[in-house]
C-alpha positions as CSV (number, residue, x, y, z in Angstrom):
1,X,0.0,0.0,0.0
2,X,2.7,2.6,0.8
3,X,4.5,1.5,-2.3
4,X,1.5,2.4,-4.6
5,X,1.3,6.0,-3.3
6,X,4.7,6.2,-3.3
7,X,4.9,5.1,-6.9
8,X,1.5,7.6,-7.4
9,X,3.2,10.2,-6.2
10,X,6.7,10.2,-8.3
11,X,4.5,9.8,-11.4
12,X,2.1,12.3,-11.1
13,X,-0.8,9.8,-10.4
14,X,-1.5,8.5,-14.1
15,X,-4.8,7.4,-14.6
16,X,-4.7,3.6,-16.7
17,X,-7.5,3.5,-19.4
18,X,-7.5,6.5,-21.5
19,X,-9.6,9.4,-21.2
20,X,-13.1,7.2,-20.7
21,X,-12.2,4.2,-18.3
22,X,-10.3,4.3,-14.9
23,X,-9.1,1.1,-13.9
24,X,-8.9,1.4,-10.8
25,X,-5.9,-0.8,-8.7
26,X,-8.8,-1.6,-6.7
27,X,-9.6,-4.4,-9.4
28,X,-5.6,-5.6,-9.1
29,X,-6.1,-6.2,-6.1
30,X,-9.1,-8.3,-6.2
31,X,-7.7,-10.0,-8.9
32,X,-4.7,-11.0,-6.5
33,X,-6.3,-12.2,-4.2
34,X,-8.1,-14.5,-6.8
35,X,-5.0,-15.3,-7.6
36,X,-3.9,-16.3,-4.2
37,X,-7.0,-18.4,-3.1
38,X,-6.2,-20.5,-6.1
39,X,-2.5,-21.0,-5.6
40,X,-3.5,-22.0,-1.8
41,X,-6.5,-24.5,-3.0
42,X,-4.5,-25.9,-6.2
43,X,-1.6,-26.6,-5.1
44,X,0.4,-28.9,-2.1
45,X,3.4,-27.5,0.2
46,X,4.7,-24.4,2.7
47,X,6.2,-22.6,-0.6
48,X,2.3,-22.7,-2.1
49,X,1.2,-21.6,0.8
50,X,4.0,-18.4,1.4
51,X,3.2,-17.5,-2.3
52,X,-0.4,-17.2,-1.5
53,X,0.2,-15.4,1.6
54,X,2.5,-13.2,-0.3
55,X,0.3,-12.6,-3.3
56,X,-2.9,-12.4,-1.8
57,X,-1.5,-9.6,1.2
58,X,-0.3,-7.8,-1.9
59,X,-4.3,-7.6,-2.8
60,X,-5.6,-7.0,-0.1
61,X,-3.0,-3.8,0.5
62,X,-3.9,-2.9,-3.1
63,X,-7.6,-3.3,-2.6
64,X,-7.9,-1.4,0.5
65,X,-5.4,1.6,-0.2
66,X,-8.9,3.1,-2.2
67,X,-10.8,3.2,0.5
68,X,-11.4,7.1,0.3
69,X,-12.9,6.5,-2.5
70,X,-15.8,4.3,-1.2
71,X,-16.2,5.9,1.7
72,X,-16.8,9.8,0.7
73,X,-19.5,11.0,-1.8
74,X,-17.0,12.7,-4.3
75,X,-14.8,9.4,-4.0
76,X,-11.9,10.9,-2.4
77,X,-8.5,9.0,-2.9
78,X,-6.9,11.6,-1.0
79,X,-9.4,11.5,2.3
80,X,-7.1,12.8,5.2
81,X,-8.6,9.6,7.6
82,X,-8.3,7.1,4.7
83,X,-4.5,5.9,6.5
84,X,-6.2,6.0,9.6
85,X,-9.0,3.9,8.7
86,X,-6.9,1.2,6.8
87,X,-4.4,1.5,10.1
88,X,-7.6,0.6,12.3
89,X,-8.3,-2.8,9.6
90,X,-4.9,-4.2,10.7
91,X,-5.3,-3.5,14.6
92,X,-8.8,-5.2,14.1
93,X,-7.3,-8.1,12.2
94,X,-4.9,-9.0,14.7
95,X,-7.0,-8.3,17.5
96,X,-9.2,-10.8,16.2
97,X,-6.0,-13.5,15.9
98,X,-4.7,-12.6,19.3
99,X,-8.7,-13.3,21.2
100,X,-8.6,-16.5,19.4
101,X,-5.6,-17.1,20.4
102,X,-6.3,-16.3,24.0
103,X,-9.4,-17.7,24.3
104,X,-8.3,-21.6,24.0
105,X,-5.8,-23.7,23.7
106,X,-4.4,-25.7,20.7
107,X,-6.1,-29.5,20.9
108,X,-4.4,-32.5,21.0
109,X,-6.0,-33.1,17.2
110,X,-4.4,-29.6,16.2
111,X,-1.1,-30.4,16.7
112,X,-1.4,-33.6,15.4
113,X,-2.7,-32.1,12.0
114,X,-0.2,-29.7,11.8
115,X,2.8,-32.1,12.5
116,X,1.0,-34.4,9.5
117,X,1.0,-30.9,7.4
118,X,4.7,-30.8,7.9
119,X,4.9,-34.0,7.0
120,X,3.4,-33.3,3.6
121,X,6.7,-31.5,2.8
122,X,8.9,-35.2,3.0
123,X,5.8,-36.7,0.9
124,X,6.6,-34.4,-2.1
125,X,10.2,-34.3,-1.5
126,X,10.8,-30.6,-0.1
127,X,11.1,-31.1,3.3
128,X,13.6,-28.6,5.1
129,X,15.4,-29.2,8.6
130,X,13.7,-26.0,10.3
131,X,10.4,-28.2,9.3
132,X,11.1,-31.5,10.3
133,X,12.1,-29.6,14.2
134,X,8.8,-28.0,13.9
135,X,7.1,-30.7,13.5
136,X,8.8,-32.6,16.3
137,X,8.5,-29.9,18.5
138,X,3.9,-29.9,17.7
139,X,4.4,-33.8,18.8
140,X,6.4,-33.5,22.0
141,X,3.5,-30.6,23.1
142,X,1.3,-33.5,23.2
143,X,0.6,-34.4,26.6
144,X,-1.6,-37.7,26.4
145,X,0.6,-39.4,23.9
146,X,-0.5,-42.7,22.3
147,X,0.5,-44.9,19.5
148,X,-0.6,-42.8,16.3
149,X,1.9,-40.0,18.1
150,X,4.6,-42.5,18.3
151,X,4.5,-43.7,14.6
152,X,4.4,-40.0,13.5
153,X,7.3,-38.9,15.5
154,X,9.1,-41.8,13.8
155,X,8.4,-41.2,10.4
156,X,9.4,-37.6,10.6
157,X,12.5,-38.0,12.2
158,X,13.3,-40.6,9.4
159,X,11.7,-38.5,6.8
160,X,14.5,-37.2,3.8
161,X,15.7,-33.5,5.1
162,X,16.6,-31.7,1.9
163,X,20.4,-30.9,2.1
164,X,21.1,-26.9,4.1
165,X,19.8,-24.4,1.6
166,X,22.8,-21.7,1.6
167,X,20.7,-19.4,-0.7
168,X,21.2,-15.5,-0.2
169,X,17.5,-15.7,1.4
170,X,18.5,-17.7,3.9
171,X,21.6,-16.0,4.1
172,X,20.1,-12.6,4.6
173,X,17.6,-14.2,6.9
174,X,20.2,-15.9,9.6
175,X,22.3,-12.7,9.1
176,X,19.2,-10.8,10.4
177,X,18.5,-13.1,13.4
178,X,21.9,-13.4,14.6
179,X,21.6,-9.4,14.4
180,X,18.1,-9.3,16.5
181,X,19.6,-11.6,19.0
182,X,22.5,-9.5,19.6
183,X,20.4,-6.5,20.4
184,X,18.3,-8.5,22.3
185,X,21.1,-10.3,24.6
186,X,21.7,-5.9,25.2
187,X,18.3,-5.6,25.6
188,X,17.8,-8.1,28.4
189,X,19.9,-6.8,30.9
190,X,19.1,-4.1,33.1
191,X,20.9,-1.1,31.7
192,X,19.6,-2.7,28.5
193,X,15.9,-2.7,29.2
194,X,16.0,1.0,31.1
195,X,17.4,2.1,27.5
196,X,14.6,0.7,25.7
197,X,11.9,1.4,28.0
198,X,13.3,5.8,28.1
199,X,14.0,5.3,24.3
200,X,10.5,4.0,23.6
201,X,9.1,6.6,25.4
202,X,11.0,9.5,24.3
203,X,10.5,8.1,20.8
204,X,6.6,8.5,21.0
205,X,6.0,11.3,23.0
206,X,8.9,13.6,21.3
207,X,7.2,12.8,17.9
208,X,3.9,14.0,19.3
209,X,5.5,16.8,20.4
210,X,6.8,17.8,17.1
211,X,3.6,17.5,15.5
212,X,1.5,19.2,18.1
213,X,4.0,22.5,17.8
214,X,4.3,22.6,14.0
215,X,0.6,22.7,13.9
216,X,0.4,25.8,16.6
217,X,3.1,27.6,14.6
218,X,1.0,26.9,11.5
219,X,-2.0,28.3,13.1
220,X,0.2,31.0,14.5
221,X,1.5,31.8,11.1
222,X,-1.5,31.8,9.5
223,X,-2.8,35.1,11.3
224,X,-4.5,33.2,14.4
225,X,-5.2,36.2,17.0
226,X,-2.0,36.0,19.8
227,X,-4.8,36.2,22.2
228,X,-6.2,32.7,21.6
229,X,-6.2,29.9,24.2
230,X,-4.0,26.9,23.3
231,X,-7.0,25.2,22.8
232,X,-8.4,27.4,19.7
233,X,-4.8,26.7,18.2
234,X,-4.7,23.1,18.6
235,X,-7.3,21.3,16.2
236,X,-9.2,18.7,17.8
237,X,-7.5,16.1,16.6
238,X,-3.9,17.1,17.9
239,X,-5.8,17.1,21.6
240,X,-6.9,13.5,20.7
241,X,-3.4,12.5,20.1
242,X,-2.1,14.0,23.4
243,X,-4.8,12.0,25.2
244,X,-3.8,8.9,23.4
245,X,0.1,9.5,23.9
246,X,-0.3,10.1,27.5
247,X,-2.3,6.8,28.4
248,X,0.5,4.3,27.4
249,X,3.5,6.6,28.5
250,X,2.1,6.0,31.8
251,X,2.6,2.4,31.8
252,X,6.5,3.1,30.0
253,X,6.6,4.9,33.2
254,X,5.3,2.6,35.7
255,X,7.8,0.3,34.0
256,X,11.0,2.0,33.9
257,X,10.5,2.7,38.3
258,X,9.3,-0.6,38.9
259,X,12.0,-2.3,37.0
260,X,14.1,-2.0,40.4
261,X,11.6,-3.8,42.9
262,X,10.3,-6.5,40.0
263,X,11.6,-7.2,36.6
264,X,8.7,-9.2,35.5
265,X,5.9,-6.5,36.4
266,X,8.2,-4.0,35.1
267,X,8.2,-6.3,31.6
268,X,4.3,-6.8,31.5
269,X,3.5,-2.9,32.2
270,X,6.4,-1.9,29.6
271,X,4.6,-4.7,27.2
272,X,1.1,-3.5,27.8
273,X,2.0,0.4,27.0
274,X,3.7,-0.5,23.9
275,X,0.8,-2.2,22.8
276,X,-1.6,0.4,23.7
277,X,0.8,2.7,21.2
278,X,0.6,0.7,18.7
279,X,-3.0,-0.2,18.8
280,X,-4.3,3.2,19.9
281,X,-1.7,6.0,19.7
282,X,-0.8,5.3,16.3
283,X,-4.2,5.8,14.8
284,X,-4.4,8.9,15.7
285,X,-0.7,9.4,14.6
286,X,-1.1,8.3,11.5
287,X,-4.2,11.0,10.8
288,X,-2.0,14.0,11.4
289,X,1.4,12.8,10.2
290,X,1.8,9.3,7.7
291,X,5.4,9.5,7.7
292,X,6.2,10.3,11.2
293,X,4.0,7.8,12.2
294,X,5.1,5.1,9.9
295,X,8.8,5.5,11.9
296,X,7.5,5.4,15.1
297,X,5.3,2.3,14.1
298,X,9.0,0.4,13.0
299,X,10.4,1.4,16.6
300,X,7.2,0.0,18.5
301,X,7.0,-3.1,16.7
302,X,10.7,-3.6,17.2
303,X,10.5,-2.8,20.9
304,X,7.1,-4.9,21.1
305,X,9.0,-7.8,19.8
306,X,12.1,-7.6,22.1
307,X,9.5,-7.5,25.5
308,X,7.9,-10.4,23.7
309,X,10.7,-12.5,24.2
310,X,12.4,-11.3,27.0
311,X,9.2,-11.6,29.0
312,X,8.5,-15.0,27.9
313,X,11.9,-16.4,28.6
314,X,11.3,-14.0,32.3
315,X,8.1,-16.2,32.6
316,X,9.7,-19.5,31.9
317,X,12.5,-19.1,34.5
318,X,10.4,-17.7,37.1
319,X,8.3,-21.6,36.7
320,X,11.3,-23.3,36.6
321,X,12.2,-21.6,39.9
322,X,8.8,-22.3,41.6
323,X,8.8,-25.8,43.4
């Protein structure tokens, strides 16, 4: 989606069937996403799959980056809320993932299908080491195990494991992870975790800041009396976005001075703030200032996935520990 109005934007917005017809990439996308449910129900294997993942989120960025248009009367593309709107779809879609996720457990029968679906991958010759451990890994979770568990676990672990794959994707790819685990190994010691939690909140609130006072100089600039209030020259929506800054920089607070007394509470208040900026303080980020808001959204997912795994290790030593 950014790419397309990035590429709009360079080219001066060209409009694709002449001076009568508009085709709209609103039809590419739908026509991807076709594309992607057919590549996902015609054919076997995790690469069919990836491609149809690949393809089909391609469509569904190109399909909903027109949303201005179907929403407004005069079928604005340019619709200031538009980025805003199609932020909200993503929260909503992954809130959605994460209640099921919450709400119960995977079954016995789950992981038992999914280690069969890895499986699937030795059947048709393709199946890759990373795989093969995953696949192990949805048996062993298996608590009441029986025979059908036993004579899976066998014929994956004598399954065919394609030779190591030294492509430049998997090259870039364990270049990157070796990378993320450095910062992280940083990021999980004390001085480590005080520097994200300030630099997470400095981050978000600084950005707000700069927005908030380039829109009262530009209402200062643009002849607003000196005797006005700062509330006549900061528009409604800029006093939204304070409110929604300040309601997860207090949990980045409570974090960083309760990191002393207890790491783990200090974790799970520093995870639910980020969150809350991501989910909440970003939409209203992304309504005053896309780019801004796109930089800050990089940070917080970066810092949302370093508490991820620092507090889930936190939460597995602290059980080991218990008696």
């Amino acid at each position: 989606m950014l790419a397309i109005r990035f590429l709009l934007r360079v080219t001066g917005y060209p409009s694709l069937g002449g001076a009568r017809f508009h085709i709209a990439h609103l039809l590419w996308g739908g026509l991807l996403m076709t594309a992607a449910l057919l590549a996902a129900l015609s054919f076997l294997g995790n690469p069919a799959r990836l491609w149809a993942a690949f393809v089909g989120g391609i469509g569904f960025g190109t399909f909903i980056d027109e949303i201005g248009k179907f929403i407004t009367r005069d079928n604005d593309y340019f619709f200031q809320p538009s980025i805003s709107l199609i932020y909200i779809t993503f929260v909503l879609i992954y809130l959605a993932f994460r209640d099921l996720r919450m709400r119960r457990g995977i079954s016995r029968e789950e992981y038992l299908v999914n280690a069969i679906d890895e499986l699937e991958e030795a059947v048709i010759k393709d199946l890759q080491p990373e795989e093969r451990e995953r696949a192990l890994g949805y048996l062993a979770a298996i608590m009441d195990k029986d025979d059908l568990t036993s004579r899976l676990a066998s014929l994956i672990e004598n399954a065919r494991v394609l030779p190591h794959d030294d492509s430049w994707l998997r090259r870039v790819r364990r270049n990157v992870v070796a990378g993320y685990e450095a910062v992280l190994a940083r990021s999980n010691r004390f001085g480590g975790l005080i520097t994200l939690f300030v630099l997470q909140l400095a981050i978000n609130a600084g950005t707000v800041a700069l927005i908030v006072l380039r829109d009262v100089a530009a209402r200062v600039e643009a002849n607003t009396s000196a005797r006005a209030g700062l509330v006549d020259l900061l528009p409604r929506s800029d006093w939204f976005l304070l409110g929604a800054t300040v309601i997860p920089s207090v949990f980045v607070v409570v974090a960083v001075l309760s990191l002393h007394r207890s790491r783990l509470m200090a974790l799970r208040s520093f995870h639910q703030g980020v969150l809350l900026s991501i989910c909440f303080t970003e939409v209203f980020m992304f309504y005053r200032n896309e780019g801004a808001a796109l930089l800050v959204l990089l940070f917080n997912l970066f810092a949302w996935a370093c508490v991820n795994v620092v507090l889930t290790r936190e939460t597995r030593s602290g059980a080991k520990a218990r008696p």
